[in-house]
MIVOTI-783629 format. One record per residue (C-alpha): x, z, y; residue in one letter. Coordinates in steps of 0.25 Angstrom, whole numbers, plus 5000, padded with zeros to 4 digits. Example, Ala and Ser with C-alpha at 12.3 -4.5 7.8 and 13.67 -1.06 7.14 Angstrom:
504950314982A505550294996S
//
This chain:
501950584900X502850474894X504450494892X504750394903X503850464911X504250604910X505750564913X505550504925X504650614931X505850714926X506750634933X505950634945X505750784945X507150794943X507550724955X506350724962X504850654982X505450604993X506650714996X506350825002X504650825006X504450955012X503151065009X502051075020X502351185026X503851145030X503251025036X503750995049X503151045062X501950935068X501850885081X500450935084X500451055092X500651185088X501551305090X503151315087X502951345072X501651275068X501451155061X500651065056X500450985042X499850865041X498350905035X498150995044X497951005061X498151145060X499551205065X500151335058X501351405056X501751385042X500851285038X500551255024X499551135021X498251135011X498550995008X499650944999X500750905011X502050835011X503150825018X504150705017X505250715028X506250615036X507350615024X506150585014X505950445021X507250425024X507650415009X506750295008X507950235014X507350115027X506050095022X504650115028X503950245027X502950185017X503950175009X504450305010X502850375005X502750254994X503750354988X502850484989X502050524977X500850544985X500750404991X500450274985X501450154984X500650054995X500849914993X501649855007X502749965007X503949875003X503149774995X502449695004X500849685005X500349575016X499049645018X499849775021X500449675033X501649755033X501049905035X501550005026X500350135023X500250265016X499350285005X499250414999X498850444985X498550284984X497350324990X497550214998X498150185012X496950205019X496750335016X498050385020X498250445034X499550425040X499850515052X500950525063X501150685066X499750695063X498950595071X498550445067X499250315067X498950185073X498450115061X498849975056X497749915051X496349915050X496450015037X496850115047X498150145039X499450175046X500650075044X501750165041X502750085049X502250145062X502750275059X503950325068X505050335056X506150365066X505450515071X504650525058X504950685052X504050695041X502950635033X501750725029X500850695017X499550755016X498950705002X497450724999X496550695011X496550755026X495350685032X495050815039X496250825047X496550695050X495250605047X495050475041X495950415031X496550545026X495850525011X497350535004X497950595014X499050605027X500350545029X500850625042X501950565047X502850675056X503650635067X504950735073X504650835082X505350865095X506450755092X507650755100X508850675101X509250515094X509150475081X509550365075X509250295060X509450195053X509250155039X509550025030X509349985016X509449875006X509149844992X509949844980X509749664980X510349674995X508649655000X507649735004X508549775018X507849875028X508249945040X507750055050X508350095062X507750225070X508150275082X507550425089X507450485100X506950615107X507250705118X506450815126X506450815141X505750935153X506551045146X505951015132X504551015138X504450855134X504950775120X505050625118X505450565107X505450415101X506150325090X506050175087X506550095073X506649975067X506249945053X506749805045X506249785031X506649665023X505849585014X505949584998X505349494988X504949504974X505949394970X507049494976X506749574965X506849544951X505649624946X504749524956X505349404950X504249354942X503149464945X501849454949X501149314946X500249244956X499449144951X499149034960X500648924961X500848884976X500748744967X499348754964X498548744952X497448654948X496248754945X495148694936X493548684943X492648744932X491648614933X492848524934X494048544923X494948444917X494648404903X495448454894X495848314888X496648294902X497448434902X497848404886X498448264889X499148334901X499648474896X499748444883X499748304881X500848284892X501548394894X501448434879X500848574879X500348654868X499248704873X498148624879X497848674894X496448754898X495448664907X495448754918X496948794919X497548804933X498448684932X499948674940X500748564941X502448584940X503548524948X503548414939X502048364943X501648414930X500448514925X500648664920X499448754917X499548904925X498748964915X498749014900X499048924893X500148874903X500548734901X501648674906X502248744916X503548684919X504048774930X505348844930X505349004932X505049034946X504848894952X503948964959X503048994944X503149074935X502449094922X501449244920X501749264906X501049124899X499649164907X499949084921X500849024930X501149114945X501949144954X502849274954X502149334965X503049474964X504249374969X503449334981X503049474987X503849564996X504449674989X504949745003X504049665015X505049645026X504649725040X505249755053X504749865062X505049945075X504550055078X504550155090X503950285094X503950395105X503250505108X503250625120X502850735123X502750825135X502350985137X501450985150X501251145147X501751225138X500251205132X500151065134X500950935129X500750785130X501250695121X501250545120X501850475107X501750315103X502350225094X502450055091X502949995078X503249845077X503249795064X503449645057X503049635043X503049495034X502349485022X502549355014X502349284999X503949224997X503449074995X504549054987X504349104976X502849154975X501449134980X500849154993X499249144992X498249094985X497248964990X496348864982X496048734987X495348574982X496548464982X495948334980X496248264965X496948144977X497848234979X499248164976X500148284972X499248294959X500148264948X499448144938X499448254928X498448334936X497848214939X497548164925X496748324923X496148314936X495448184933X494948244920X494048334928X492648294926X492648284943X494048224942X494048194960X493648344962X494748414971X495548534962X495548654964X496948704969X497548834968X498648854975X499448984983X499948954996X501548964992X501248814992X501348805007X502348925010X502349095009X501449155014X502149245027X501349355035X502049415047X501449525053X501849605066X501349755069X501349815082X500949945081X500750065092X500150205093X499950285107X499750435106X499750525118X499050675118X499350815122X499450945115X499451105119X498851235117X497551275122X497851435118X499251495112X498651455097X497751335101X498351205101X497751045105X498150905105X497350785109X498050645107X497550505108X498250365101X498050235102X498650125093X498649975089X499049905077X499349745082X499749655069X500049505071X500049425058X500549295055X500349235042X501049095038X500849025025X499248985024X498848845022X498048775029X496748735021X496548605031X497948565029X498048595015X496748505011X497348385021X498548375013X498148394999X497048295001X497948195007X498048084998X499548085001X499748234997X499848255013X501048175016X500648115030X500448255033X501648305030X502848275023X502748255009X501348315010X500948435001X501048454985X499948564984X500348574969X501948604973X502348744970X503548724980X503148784996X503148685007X503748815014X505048805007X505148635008X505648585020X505248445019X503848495018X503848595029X502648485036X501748515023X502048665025X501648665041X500448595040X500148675030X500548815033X499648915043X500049025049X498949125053X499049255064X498149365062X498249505071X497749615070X497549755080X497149895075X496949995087X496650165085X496550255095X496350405092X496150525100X496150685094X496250815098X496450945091X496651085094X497051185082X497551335084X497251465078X495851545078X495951685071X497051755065X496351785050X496951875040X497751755033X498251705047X497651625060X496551525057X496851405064X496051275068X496151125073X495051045079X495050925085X494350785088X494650635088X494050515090X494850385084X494550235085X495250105076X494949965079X495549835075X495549665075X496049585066X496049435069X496449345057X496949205059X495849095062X496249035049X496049145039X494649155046X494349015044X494948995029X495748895034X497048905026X497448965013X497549055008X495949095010X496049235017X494749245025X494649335037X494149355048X494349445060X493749585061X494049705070X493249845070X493449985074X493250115070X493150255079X492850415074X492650525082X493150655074X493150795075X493950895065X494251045062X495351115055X495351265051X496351345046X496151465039X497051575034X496351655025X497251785022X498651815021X499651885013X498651955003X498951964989X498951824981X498751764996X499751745005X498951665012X497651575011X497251495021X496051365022X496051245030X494851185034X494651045040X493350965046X493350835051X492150755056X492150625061X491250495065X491750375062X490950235071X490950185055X490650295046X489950395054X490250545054X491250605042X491950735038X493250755032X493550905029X494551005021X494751135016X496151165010X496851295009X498051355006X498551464998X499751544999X499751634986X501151684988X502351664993X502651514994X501451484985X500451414990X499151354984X498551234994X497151154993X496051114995X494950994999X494750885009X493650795014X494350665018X493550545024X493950395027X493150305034X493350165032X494250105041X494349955050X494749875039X493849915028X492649915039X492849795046X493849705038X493449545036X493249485023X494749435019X495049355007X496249405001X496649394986X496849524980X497549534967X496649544952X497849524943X498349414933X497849394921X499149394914X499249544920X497849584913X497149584926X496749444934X495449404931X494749414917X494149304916X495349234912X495049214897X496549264896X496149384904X496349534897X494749544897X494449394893X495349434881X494849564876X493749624869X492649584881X493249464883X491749414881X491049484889X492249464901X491949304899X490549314902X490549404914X491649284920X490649184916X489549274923X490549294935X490749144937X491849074931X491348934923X491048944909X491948804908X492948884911X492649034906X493649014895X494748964901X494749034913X496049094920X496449164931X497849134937X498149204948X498149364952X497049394963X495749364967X495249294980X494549414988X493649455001X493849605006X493349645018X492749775025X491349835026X490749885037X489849985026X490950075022X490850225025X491950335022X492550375010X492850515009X493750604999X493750724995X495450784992X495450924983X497050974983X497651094977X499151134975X500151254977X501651244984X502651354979X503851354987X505051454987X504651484972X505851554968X506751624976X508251584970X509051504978X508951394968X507451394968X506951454980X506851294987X506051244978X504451204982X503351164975X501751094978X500751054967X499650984974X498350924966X497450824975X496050764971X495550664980X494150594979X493850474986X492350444988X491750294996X493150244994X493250125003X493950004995X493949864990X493649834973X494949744971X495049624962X495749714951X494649814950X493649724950X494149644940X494449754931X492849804935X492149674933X492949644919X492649784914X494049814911X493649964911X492349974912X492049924923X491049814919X490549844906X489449744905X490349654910X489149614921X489549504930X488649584941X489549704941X490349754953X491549724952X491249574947X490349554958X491649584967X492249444962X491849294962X492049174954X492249024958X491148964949X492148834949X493448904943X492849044940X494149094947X493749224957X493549174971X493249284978X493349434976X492549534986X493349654992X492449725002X492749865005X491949955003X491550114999X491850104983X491850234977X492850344976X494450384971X494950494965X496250544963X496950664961X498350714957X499550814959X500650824968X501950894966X503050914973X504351014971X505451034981X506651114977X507951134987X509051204983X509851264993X511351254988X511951334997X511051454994X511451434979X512951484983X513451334984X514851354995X514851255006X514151275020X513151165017X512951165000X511551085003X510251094995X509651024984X508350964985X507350934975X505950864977X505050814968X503550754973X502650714960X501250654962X500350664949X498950564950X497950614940X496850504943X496450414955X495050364950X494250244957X492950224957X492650084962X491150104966X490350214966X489750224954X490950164946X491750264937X493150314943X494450244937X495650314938X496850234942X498050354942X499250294935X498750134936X499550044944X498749904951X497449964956X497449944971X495949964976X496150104983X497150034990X497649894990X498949924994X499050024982X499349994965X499950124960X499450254955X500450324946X500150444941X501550494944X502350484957X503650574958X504750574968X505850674970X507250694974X508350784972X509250784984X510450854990X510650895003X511650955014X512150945026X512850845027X512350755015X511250715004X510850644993X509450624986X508850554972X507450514974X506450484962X505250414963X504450414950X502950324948X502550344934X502050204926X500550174928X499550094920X498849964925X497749994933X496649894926X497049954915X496450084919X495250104907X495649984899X495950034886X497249984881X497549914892X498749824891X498849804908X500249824910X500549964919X501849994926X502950114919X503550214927X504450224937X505750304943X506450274954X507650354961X508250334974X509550414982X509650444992X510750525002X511150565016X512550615024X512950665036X513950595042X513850695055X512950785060X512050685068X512250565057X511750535043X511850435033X510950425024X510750335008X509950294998X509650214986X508150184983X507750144967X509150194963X509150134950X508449994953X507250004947X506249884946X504849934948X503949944936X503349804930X501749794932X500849694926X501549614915X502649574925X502049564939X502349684953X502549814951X501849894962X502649864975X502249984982X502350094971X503850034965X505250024971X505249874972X506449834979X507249934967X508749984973X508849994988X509850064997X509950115009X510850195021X510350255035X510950335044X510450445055X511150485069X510750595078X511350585093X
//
């Protein structure tokens, strides 16, 4: 470990996980029935006294999410070393829409199941996954991790494991909260204001409780932000550039007289350079070599380095997506009998959510289209080069982002519901039942403004008077000013600008019953059981605006409607066995069995099953593990999507990504630069222009879509660890706890897309992928060429079973309180200190692309986002701790978050590889609390203490939004009242 390095993790350790995460077995009581002293832990539907689970568990309480300060619980597990940083939490994604998700291990978020007190969620998409803006936050008690798979328990979806959110029990009386914050810059405000209530009625034999919120968010760009400023290059200008034709380029007697000649160049232009014009009407090359360019810095382009002219897309993206959410939940309950209870809970979110390109300063999305050489808004200069074609009348060929016009703005509005209604009780003193039915619907409404019409674009570019009969002025295609932000053009922009509406509905209903107890009493205690049944049905519609099913504006995203549905009938099994007791070497033994089959209307029959145990080998030592079956089938939206085209990101050149054919490419360049030329002329691209090929932008035109052909993926999860708490007897060290836990999971029929990046890396034989460069291969069959430009038209994304992930690692974590008052300290409330450190070691997280491809492991890389698009980092390293003080009447926190640095992922067997990684990263936050009176607290904090700017990545473009503290130093106050 590197110097840098192993400060920061002492610093860490010194300090210390989120404050305060509590061991499985102080877990707080579950709501599922079972007598005074049971409980429950999430893994498990067996309920025991003193219950200690087989699966690493852990428990993250109300002041844990609290010292996020207002922010959404995504935020809050983006934090935890066992969950992956997901694009969408405060940076915003528009294919997230909005939703914020859980993704444990980075397995990906559709393979993390997210409870409430144990049952499902009304889902909010097709994927199945559950937006984590639903959940109650104003009754919310704990949050319970379960890491490395519980398909048996809980069925589909649980590969990486369970987020079990724990609402209060047996709530009574008003509280009230409220939270605000704002960043160091005086941006970035939120607010959250919860109000709860409960109250029990018929002499205790009835409970009923609810809470409602409100949640308000505001939005953050990149250019708020230095770091942004500049960042992230996108290469197509909302002016346009002039693309060469392959058959049809300019002599280079005509681009001399004009670069060189006129405009006194050193360097003489290449035929087929993508050509700009400045404000001035004159001409500048995009490309190496750039000629030129007379724009100031930022108005609106900037220059990559020498290699090309973009836009600094980082400035244009939301670093902190603005929403406003309500929310409200209740739920009853009544005893009938002392043996039977009915209960009836349900809950409604109403969110809005904007997701928007800032047309002020950056790009919105890509288009191509013909304008006609009549055109009268081409400059005499481009004229003169045009007419030097040898098909001097043919139309160019125009790229362009549509910035041009105006941002591109989407607005979308959830409403989002879940009814559940069941009743509990005892069959026998130690024989227990609940059978419970939900239903649920997910309705989103989208509006997107800022597409261009294709019919009006062509009427006005072909106009011979540029469109000024149309509207005023008419339109300059080749003006890198928005008609957004002019008023005198806001006729240009109306006739122009189309704004689509697309909705979508997701429906689930479930329906369960189980029934646990006890059995026999064996020699080690009483063998317990659960058994149960459950049948569950998803189904959704998605309806896509007339226009993107037509192609009828740009940019070209192509869908088309498409709805399915999905049900499975399951059945399931739980044993509990305690094999001795209090025997030498064995203070207890037990084994925990688990059997799931169900039939899915897709798939067909499945089963997921587990055998874990748990081992007490003296006093408060304990050894826990074991295996699991998990199983996934695949959900709505890998089944039954429609092909959509999309452009998904392969990098830029200048980064050492992009692609390699651009003869200034990192491949073109090196020692099989050769072989690279060739397999581009076998792929497509002309041999006029093999030699002088560039790619200027960043991303690839793409189709994904479903397929109806998928079947299950499965994994298999092996855990083994020890917790050792009340170690030592002293005063001083009779509070502290430890846990070591190693996981392996295995990932077999993984359903997934190829991205462009790996594809790229694959075709090109970057590591090994393509080693007789064969232009039949795989991965370059995955991509096509325009055979007028060479330029890639269209990518192929279909889902389907690739082949398999494997990742294991270790999981530490160490709590240590320190009771002051039993150390002799006077005063009648000395407090405790508190010391809690969570560390997450990954030793590999190998992928294997197709089933007979070898496995290439990832661990430590940054950019690789084909397990889960939402997902870019996998540090070896992630460490948070705090080291608190507490009392009575007052108490103050330091957090420390740790990430350690990671390598480029294309890097990944590429010897000396000079792809830029990202260098480690500390960050430390404060937090405090005081009780002004018994029933009133105010509370504190300041998050990235010391302003840190997250680490650079790519030779100047975005760090990972997701992973890094982006927003740097933010405040925040809150205060609680009991009445």
């Amino acid at each position: 470990m590197r110097r840098p390095q192993l400060l920061s993790c002492c610093a860490i350790a010194a300090l210390a996980a989120i404050s305060a995460p509590a061991d499985a077995q102080e877990t707080p009581q579950d709501e599922t029935v079972s007598s005074a002293n049971d409980i429950i832990v999430t893994g498990s539907r067996i309920s025991r006294r003193d219950f200690v689970a087989e699966s690493p568990v852990t428990t993250y309480g109300e002041e844990s999410l609290q010292m996020q300060g207002p922010s959404t619980i995504s935020q809050s597990l983006n934090q935890l070393p066992q969950f992956a940083a997901i694009d969408g939490g405060p940076q915003a994604s528009g294919s997230k829409q909005g939703r914020a998700s859980a993704n444990l291990r980075g397995l990906g978020i559709t393979r993390t199941l997210v409870l409430l007190d144990g049952r499902r969620l009304q889902p909010s998409d097709a994927q199945g996954t559950i937006d984590l803006n639903t959940i109650p936050t104003a009754l919310l008690g704990s949050v319970e991790v379960i890491t490395g798979g519980a398909s048996a328990t809980y069925g589909s979806d649980a590969i990486s494991g369970v987020v079990n959110f724990k609402l209060k029990r047996d709530f009574t009386g008003i509280v009230g909260d409220v939270q605000a914050g704002v960043s160091e810059r005086g941006d970035a405000r939120t607010f959250d204001a919860s109000l709860a209530a409960g109250t029990t009625f018929a002499e205790g034999r009835g409970s009923i409780m609810g809470a409602v919120s409100y949640f308000d968010r505001e939005g953050v760009f990149g250019r708020q932000r230095d770091f942004f400023i500049g960042k992230g290059i996108a290469g197509n200008l909302r002016g346009g550039v002039v693309q060469g034709v392959a058959n049809n380029l300019p002599s280079q007697a005509a681009l001399n007289a004009i670069f060189v000649g006129k405009y006194g160049a050193a360097t003489n232009p290449v035929r087929n350079q993508a050509i700009g014009l400045n404000r001035d009407g004159s001409l500048f090359t995009s490309t190496s070599p750039i000629l030129n360019f007379r724009y100031a810095d930022h108005d609106p382009y900037i220059l990559d380095g020498t290699s090309r002219v973009g836009f600094p897309l980082g400035e244009s993206y939301y670093l902190q997506a603005p929403i406003e959410r309500y929310n409200a939940f209740g739920k009853a309950e009544f005893e009938i009998t002392p043996d039977v209870t009915v209960y009836a809970q349900g809950l409604y979110t109403k969110y809005k959510s904007n997701w928007t390109r800032d047309g002020n300063t950056a790009t919105s999305a890509t288009a191509v289209a013909l304008i006609p050489v009549t055109n009268p808004f081409i400059t005499p200069d481009l004229a003169a080069i045009l007419a030097s074609r040898p098909n001097p009348t043919a139309p160019i060929n125009f790229a362009f982002n549509t910035g041009g016009v105006g941002p591109t703005v989407s607005t979308q509005d959830y409403q989002v519901y879940q009814i559940v209604g069941g009743v509990r009780g005892k069959l026998a003193p130690d024989i227990n039942f609940d059978l419970y039915a939900s239903f649920g619907r997910t309705k989103l409404e989208e509006s997107q403004n800022g597409y261009i019409d294709r019919a009006a674009w062509s009427t006005l570019v072909n106009a011979p008077d540029g469109g000024a009969s149309v509207c005023a002025g008419g339109y300059n295609p080749f003006s890198p000013d928005p008609l957004f932000n002019d008023p005198t053009k806001k006729g240009c922009y109306d006739f122009l600008n189309r704004e689509l509406f697309e909705n979508t509905s997701y429906s689930q209903r479930v329906v369960e019953g189980t029934i646990e107890g006890g059995i026999v009493t064996l020699p080690g205690g009483d063998m317990r059981f659960a058994v149960g049944a459950a049948y569950r049905q998803n189904k959704y519609d998605f309806n896509p605006d007339a226009a993107r099913v037509n192609r009828t504006v740009f940019p070209d995203q192509a869908t088309g409607p498409a709805s399915g549905s999905i049900n499975v009938k399951e059945v399931f099994g739980e044993l509990l066995v305690p094999i001795v007791k209090d025997v030498p070497a064995l203070k207890s033994l037990s084994l925990s069995l688990a059997y799931r089959y169900s039939d899915y209307s897709t798939v067909g029959g499945v089963s997921a099953y587990k055998a874990t145990g748990d081992w007490n080998v003296f006093g408060d030592f304990r050894i826990r593990g074991g295996y699991q079956r998990a199983v996934r089938a695949p959900n709505l939206a890998e089944l039954f999507a429609p092909p959509e085209r999309s452009l998904p990101q392969v990098g830029s050149v200048a980064s050492g990504a992009g692609d390699f054919c651009d003869v200034t490419s990192a491949l073109r360049t090196g020692p099989n630069g050769a072989q690279v030329r060739a397999l581009c002329l076998a792929q497509g691209i002309p041999a006029s222009v093999i030699d002088t090929f560039r790619f200027t932008g960043s991303a690839w035109p793409a189709v994904s879509s479903g397929n109806l052909d998928l079947k299950e993926e499965t994994a298999d999860t092996y855990t083994v660890g020890a917790t050792w708490s009340r170690i030592f007897s002293s005063p001083v060290l009779r509070g502290l706890t430890l846990s070591v836990d190693y996981y392996n999971i295995s990932v077999k029929d993984a359903i997934g897309q190829i991205t462009p990046g790996i594809a790229n890396t694959q075709c090109f034989n970057r590591n090994g992928g393509n080693p007789n460069f064969d232009p039949t291969n795989y991965y370059c069959g995955l991509l096509r060429r325009d055979p007028a430009t060479g330029q890639v038209d269209l990518f192929t994304q279909q889902t389907q079973n690739l082949g398999a992930f494997r990742m294991s690692g270790i999981d530490t974590q160490i709590d240590w309180k320190i009771d002051l008052g039993a150390l002799g300290i006077d005063g009648d409330d000395a407090g405790a200190i508190t010391l809690n450190v969570v560390a997450s070691y990954l030793d590999k997280f190998e992928i294997q692309n197709t089933p007979d491809a070898p496995f290439i492991d990832y661990a430590g890389t940054i950019g690789n986002s084909q397990v889960d698009p939402f997902t870019l980092s996998y540090p070896e390293w992630k460490v948070t701790g705090s080291l608190g003080y507490d009392n009575d009447r007052f108490g103050v926190t330091l957090r420390g978050r740790y990430y350690k640095g990671m390598n480029h992922f294309a890097s990944v067997g590429v010897a000396n590889s000079a792809l830029p990684g990202v260098v480690d990263r500390t960050y430390f936050d404060l937090a405090g609390r005081f009780n002004a009176a018994e029933d009133f607290e105010f509370r504190f904090g300041v998050l990235n203490l010391f302003d840190k700017e997250p680490p650079e990545w790519v030779q100047g473009s975005l760090s990972d939004p997701a992973l890094y503290d982006i927003l740097q130093r933010r405040y925040y106050v809150g205060v609680n009242a009991k009445f």
